[in-house]
ChimeraX commands (.cxc) that place a marker at each C-alpha (Angstrom):
marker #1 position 0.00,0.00,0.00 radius 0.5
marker #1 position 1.25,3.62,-0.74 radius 0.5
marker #1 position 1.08,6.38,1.66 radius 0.5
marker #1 position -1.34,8.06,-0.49 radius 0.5
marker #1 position -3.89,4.51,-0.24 radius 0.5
marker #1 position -2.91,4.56,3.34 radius 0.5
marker #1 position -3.83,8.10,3.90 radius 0.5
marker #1 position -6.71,7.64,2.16 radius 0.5
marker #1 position -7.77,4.30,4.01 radius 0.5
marker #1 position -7.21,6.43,7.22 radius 0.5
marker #1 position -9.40,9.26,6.23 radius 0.5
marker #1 position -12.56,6.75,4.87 radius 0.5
marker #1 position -12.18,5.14,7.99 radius 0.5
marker #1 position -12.17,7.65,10.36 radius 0.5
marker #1 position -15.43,8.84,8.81 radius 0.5
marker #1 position -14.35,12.62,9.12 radius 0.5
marker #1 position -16.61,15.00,6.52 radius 0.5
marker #1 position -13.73,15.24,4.24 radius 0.5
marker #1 position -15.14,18.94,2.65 radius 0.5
marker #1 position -13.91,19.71,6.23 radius 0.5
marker #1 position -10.10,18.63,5.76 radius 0.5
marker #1 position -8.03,21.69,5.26 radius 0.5
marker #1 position -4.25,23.01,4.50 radius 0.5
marker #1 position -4.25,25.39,7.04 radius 0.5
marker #1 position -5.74,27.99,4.65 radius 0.5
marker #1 position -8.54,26.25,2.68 radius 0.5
marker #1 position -11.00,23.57,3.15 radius 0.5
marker #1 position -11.71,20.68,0.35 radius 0.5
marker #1 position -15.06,22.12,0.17 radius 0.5
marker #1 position -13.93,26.04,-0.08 radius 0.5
marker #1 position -11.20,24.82,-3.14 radius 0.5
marker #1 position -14.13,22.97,-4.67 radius 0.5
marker #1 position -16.25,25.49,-4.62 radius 0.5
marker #1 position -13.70,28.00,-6.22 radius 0.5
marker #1 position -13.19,25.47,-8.84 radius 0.5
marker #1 position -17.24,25.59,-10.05 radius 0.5
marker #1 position -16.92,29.05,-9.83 radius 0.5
marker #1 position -13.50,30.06,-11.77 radius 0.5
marker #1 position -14.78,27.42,-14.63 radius 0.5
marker #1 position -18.32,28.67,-14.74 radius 0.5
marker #1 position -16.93,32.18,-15.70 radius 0.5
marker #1 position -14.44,30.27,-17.92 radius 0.5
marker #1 position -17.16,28.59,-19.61 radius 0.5
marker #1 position -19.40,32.09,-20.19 radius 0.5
marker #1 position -15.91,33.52,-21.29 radius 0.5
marker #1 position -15.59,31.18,-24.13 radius 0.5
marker #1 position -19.07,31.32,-25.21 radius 0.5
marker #1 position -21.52,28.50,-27.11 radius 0.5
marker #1 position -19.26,27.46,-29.34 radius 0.5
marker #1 position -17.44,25.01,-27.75 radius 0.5
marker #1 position -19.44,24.55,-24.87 radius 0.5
marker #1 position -22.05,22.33,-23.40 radius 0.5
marker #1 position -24.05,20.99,-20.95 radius 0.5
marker #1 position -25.58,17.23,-19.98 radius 0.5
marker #1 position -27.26,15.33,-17.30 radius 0.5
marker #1 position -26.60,11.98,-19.25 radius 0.5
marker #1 position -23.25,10.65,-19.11 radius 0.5
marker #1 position -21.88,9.07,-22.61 radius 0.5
marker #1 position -22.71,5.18,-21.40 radius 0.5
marker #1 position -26.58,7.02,-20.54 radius 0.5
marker #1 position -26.05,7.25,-16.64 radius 0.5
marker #1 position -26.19,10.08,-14.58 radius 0.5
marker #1 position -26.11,11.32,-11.45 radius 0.5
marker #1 position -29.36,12.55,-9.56 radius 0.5
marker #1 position -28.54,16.15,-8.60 radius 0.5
marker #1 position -25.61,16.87,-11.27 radius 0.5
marker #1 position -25.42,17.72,-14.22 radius 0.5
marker #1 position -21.71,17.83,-16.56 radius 0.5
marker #1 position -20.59,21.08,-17.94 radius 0.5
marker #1 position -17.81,20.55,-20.99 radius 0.5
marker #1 position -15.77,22.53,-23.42 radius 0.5
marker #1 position -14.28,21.01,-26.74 radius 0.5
marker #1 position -10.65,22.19,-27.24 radius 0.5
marker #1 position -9.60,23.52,-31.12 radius 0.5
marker #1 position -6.87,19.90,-30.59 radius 0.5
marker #1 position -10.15,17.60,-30.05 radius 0.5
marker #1 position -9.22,17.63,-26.06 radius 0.5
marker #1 position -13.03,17.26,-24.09 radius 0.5
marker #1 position -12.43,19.12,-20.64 radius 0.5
marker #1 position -15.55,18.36,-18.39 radius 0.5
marker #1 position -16.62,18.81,-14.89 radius 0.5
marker #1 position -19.80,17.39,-12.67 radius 0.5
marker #1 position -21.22,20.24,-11.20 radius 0.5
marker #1 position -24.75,20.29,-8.72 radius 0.5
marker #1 position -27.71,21.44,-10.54 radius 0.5
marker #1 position -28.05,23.95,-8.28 radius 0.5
marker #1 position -24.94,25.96,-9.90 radius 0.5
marker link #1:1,2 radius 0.2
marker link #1:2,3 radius 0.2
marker link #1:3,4 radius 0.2
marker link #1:4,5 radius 0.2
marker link #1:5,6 radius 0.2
marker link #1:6,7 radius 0.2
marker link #1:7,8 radius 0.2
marker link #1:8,9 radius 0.2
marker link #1:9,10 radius 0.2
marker link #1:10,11 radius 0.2
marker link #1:11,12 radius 0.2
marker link #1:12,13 radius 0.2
marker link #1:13,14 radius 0.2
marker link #1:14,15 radius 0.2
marker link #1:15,16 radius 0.2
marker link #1:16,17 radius 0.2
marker link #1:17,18 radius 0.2
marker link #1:18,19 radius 0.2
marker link #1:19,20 radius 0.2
marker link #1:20,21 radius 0.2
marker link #1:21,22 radius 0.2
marker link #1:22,23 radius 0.2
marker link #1:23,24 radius 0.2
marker link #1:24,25 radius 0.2
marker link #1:25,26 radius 0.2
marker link #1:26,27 radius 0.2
marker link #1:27,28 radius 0.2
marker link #1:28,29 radius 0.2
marker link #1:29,30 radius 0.2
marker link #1:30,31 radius 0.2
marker link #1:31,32 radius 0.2
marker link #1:32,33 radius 0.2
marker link #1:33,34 radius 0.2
marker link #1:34,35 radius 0.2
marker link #1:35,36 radius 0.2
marker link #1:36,37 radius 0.2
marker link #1:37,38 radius 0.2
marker link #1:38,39 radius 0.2
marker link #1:39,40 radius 0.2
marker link #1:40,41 radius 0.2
marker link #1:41,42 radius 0.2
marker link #1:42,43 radius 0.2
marker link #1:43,44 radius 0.2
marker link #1:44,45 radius 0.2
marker link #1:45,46 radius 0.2
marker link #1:46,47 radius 0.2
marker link #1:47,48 radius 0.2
marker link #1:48,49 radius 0.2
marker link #1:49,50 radius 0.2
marker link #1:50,51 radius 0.2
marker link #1:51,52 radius 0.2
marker link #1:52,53 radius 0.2
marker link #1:53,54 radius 0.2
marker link #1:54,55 radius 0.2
marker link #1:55,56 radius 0.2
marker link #1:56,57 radius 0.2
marker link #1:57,58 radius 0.2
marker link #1:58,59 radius 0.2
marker link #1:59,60 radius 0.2
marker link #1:60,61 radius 0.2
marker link #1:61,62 radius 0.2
marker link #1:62,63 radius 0.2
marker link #1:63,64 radius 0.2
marker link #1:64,65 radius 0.2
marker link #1:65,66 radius 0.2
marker link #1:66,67 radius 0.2
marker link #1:67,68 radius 0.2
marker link #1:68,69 radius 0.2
marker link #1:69,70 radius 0.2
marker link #1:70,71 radius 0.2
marker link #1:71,72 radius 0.2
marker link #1:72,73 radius 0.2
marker link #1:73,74 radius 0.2
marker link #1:74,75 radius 0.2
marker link #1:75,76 radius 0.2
marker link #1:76,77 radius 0.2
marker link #1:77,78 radius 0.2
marker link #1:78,79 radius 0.2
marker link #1:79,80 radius 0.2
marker link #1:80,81 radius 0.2
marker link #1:81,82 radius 0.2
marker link #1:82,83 radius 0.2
marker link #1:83,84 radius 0.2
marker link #1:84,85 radius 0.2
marker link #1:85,86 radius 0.2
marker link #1:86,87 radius 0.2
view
């Protein structure tokens, strides 16, 4: 096992509310929420173009309360994120 499985074993174990884990500056939950944010405004930046939105994953699953928000690159790259519906 690596230290990052055994970390990881530890945390899952402990069953700590890992949004709550921080670095001292942020939480998981603050940096995640950031992220959704910064690539939101990303997303309106680049316009329709390139980039969409789907509840459905590509094998027809999804996941109740998300939906995924994706931009096509110009070098056929597919960047996507889940993000809550409520975003």
């Amino acid at each position: 096992m690596t230290k990052e499985e055994a970390l990881n074993y530890i945390i899952k174990e402990s069953g700590c509310d890992t949004n709550k884990i921080s670095d001292g500056y942020h939480t998981f939950e603050q940096l995640y929420e950031h992220r959704i944010i910064l690539y939101i405004a990303l997303c309106n930046m680049i316009g329709n173009g390139s980039v969409w939105k789907s509840k459905m994953h590509s094998d027809g699953t999804e996941w109740d309360g998300w939906f995924l928000l994706g931009i096509d690159t110009r070098d056929g790259i597919q960047i996507t994120y889940h993000l809550p519906i409520s975003k």
